[in-house]
N, C-alpha and C positions, 0 to 999 in steps of 0.2 A: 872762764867759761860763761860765766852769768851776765858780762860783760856784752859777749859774745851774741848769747839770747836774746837779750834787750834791744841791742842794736839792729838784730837778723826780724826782730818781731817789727820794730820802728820802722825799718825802712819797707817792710811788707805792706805796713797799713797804709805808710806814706806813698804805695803805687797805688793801693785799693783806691786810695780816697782821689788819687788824683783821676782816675777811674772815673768816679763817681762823680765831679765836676765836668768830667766829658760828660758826660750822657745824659749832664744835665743843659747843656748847650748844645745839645742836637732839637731841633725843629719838632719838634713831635706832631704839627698843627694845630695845635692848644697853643694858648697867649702861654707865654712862661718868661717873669720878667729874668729870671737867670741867662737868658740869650745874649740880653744886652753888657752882661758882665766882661767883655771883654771889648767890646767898644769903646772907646775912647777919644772926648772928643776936647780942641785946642783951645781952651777957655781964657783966655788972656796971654798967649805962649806958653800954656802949660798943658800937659795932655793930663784929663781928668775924667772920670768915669760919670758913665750919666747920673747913676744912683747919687752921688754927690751933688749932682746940677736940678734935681729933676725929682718930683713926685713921681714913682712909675706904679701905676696900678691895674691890675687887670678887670673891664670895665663888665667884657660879656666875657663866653668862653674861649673866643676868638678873635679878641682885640683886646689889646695891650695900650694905654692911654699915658703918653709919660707932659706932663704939667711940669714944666720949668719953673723954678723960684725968680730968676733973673729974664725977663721977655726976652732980653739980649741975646742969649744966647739958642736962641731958639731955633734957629737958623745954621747955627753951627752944630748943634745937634742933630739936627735932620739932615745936612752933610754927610756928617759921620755913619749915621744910621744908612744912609745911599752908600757911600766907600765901603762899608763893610762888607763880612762875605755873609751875610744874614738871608740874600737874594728878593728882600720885600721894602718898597718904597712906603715912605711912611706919609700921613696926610696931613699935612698943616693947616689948619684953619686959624690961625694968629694968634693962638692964645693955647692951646695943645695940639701935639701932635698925635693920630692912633696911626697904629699897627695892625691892619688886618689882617690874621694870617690864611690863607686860603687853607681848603682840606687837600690833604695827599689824595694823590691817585695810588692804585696798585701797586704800578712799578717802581712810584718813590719809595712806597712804603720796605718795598724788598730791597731795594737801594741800602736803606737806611739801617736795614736789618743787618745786610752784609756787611755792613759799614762798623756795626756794635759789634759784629762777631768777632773783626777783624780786630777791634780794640782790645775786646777780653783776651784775645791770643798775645796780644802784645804785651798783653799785662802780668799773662802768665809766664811769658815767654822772662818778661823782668822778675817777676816774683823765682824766677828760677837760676835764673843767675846770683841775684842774692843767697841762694840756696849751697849754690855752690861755692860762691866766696867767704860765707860763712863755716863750711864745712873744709874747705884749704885752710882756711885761719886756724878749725881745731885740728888738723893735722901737722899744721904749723907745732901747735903746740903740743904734740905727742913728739916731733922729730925732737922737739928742744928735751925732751925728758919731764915736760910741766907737768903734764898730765898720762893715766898709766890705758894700755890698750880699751881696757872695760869703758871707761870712762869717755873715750871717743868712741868707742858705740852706740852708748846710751844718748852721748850729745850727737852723734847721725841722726839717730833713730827720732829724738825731742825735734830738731831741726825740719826733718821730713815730716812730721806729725804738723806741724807750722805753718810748711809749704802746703800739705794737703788743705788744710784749713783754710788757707786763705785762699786757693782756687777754688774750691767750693764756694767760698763766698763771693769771687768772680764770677759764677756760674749762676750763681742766685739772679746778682746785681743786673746780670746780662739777662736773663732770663725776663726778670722783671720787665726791661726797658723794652725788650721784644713784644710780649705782649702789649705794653703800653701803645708802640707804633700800629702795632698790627691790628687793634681795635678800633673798628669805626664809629 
């Protein structure tokens, strides 16, 4: 059973968090160099992440300054950063590139909201499945005779106390990011 818990808590926080990497690669129109975390660009045939290739710093509140170690590839970064689905062209003056990122309007901004809501439902939607594959598993082991009726209540009941918890903390996370867009 304890086995059981461990596992059903692990892969709850392993949604939470993945969670939380979304929304931290949503646009928010603040510089945030976590955007570019999934860019990837061809540095000698090898696809490599900017943070690797590149000083990235946020210089005002709204421009992201990423300074290459190698000139070389500077060009191939600003590529990358054009292919991506980031939607903001970066500006090269031969020696750094910025990122300006404009301010949302309104309707981005609601956009963006629906966008996080949609995410938290999804997350909940998995933190709930996990719920339930955890609680087959202790039923599992009541059919086998492992464990006696009490004891698969009490692990329901732990199990369900778990799932609440961690959509609560869904609901924070989302929460948060909400107000984050929605302030100007």
């Amino acid at each position: 059973m304890k086995q059981i818990f461990k596992k059903t808590e692990e892969n709850m926080q392993k949604s939470l968090d993945s969670l939380i990497r979304e929304y931290t690669s949503i646009r928010a129109g603040r510089a945030n160099p976590a955007i570019l975390d999934k860019v990837m660009v061809d540095y000698y045939g090898t696809p490599t992440a900017i943070n690797q290739l590149a000083a990235v710093s946020v210089s005002e509140a709204r421009t992201l300054v990423i300074q290459p170690w190698d000139i070389s590839c500077l060009r191939g970064i600003e590529k990358a950063i054009q292919t991506s689905d980031i939607g903001i062209n970066p500006q090269n003056d031969g020696k750094v590139l910025r990122i300006v990122f404009p301010p949302l309007t309104e309707d981005r901004r609601r956009e963006i909201v629906k966008s996080i809501s949609k995410m938290s439902e999804d997350s909940k939607v998995i933190i709930r499945n996990i719920r339930r594959d955890s609680i087959d598993a202790l039923k599992k082991l009541k059919k086998d005779s492992v464990i006696t009726e009490d004891d698969l209540k009490q692990s329901e009941k732990h199990i369900q106390d778990l799932t609440d918890k961690f959509c609560k903390r869904i609901d924070e996370v989302s929460e948060k990011k909400e107000k984050e867009i929605m302030e100007i």
